[in-house]
N, C-alpha and C positions, 0 to 999 in steps of 0.2 A: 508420457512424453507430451511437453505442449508445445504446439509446432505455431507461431504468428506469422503473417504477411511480414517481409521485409525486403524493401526494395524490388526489387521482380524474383523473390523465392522465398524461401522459409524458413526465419530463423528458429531452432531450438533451444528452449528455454530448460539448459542443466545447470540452476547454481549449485556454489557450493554452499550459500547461505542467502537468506533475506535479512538484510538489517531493515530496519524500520524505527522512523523516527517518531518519539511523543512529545506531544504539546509543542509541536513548530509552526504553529499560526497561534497569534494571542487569543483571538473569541473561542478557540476551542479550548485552550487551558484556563480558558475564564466560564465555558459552561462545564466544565469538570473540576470547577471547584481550586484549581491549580495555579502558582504562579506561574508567571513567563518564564524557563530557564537563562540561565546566564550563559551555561552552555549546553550542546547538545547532549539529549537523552535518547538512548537508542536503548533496543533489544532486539532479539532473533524470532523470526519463525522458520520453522524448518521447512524444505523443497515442498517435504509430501503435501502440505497445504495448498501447493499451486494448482489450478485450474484454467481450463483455456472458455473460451465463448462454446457457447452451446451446451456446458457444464453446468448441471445445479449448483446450488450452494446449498449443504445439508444442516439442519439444527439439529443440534446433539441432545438428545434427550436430557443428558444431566445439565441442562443447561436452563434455564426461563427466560432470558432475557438476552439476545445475540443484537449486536449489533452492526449496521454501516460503516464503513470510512474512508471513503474517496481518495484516490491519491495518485501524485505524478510520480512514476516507478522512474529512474535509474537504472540504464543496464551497464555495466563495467565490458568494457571492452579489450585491456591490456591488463595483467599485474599492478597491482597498484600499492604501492608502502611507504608511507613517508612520504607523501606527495603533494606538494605547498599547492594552496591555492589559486596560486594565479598558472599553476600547469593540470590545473581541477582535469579541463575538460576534454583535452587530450586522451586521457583514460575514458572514456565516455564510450562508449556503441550508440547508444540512441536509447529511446524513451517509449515509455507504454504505462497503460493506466491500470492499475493495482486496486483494489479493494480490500483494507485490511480489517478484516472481521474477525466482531470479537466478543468473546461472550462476557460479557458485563457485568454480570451479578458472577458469575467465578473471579472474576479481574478484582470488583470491591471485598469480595470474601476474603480473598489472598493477600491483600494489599492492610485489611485490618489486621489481620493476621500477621503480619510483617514475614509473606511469606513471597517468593517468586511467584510470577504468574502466566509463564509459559503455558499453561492448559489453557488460557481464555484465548490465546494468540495463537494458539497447538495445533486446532483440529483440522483433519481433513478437511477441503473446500473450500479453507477461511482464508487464503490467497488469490481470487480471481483477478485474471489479466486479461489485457487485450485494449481495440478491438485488432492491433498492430503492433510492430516496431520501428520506430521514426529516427533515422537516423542524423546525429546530433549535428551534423554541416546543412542540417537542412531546417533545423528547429532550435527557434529560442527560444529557452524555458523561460525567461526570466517575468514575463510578466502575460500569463494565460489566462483564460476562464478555464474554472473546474466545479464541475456539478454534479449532483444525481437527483433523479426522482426514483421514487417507488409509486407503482402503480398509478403514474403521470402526476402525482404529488411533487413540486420540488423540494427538498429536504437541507440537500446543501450547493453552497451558493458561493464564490470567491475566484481571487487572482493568487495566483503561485508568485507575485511581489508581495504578497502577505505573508510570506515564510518569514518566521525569525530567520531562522539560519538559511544560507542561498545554495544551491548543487556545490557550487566549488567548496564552500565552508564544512558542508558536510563529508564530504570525499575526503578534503584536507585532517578533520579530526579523526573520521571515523579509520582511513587508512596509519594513523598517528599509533591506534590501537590493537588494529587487526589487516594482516593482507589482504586486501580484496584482489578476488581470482578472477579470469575471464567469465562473464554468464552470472557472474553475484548479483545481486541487487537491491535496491536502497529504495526502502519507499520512504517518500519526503515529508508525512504531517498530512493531518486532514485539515479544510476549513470547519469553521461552525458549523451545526445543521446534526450532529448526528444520532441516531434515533432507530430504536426495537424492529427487526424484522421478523415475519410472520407466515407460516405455512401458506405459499401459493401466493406469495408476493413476486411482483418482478419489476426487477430494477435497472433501470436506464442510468449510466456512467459517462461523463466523456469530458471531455481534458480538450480544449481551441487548439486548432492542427496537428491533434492524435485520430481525433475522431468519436466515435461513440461506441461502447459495449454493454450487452445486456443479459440478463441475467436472472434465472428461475431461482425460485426459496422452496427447497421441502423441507417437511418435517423428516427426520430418520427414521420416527416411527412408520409415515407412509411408505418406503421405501422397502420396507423389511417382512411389511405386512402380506 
């Protein structure tokens, strides 16, 4: 269970899914090689990935190469189906900052392959939130700073107005496709900057009027050992 600061208590974070969006800032679908989409490109990771502050983030042994990726989460507040953009935000609870990690050389293995790549997106821990929940009459996403350092390195660097697609747009498509349930959530696209983490790295996150959350790297092997 991950329980974040929300308003004066605690909210519970049970989705019934994480959608997540790719390649929704241009310089990161330009250092991954990718064009801009025309429209939104999502996929799922599942709950059990979620992780709260004070939580490792673990490297999967079958893995070499994990990485970063910064991002403003989306929490779904009502049902949400079919729901035009300009009633986006109504559906909305508020916001918090997500990490979607992801192991990288499984992602390009699978993708030559022309195969799904749920495993690079899959693992345990590869969901970190936090360091709150911001509720959305209190915050406008529409144009924030969102960063991280590893080990006081900055890595990535940007405004959430550099999204192609905007909160309302994505709500509007993604609910087009799927219902979103109370406690879902939507992480938005990384900026640029994203890059290998490494046993006994730790990483500073934070999103302008979220706040900051931080964050240990083990290896699995150390953990087991």
């Amino acid at each position: 269970m991950i329980r974040l600061p929300f308003r004066d208590t605690y909210y519970e974070l049970r989705p019934s899914k994480i959608v997540a969006l790719a390649k929704n800032y241009a310089e990161h679908a330009k250092e991954m090689e990718s064009d801009v989409p025309e429209k939104p490109i999502f996929f799922l990771k599942p709950p059990s990935a979620l992780i709260g502050p004070g939580d490792p983030i673990i490297l999967p042994r079958m893995s070499k190469r994990v990485d970063h990726e910064v991002e403003l989460a989306v929490i779904i507040g009502k049902r949400a189906k079919r729901v035009p953009a300009e009633k986006a935000i109504d559906y909305v609870m508020g916001y918090t900052i997500m990490l979607d990690i992801t192991a990288r050389d499984l992602q390009a293995e699978a993708r030559k392959k022309g195969l799904p790549w749920t495993i690079a997106k899959g693992f345990d821990t590869f969901a970190p939130v936090g360091p709150r929940v911001v509720d959305r009459r209190e915050l406008k996403v529409e144009d924030l700073e969102i960063g991280l350092k590893v080990n006081g390195e900055l890595r990535q660097l940007g405004r959430t107005s550099q999204m192609v697609f905007k909160v309302p747009e994505l709500i509007e498509y993604i609910s087009s496709v799927m219902t979103l349930e109370p406690g879902d959530i939507i992480a938005t696209g990384t900026p640029a900057g994203v890059g290998p983490l490494r046993h006994g790295d730790h990483i500073e996150a934070w999103i302008e009027g979220i706040g900051k959350v931080e964050f240990d790297v083990l290896a699995e092997d150390s953990i087991l050992c």
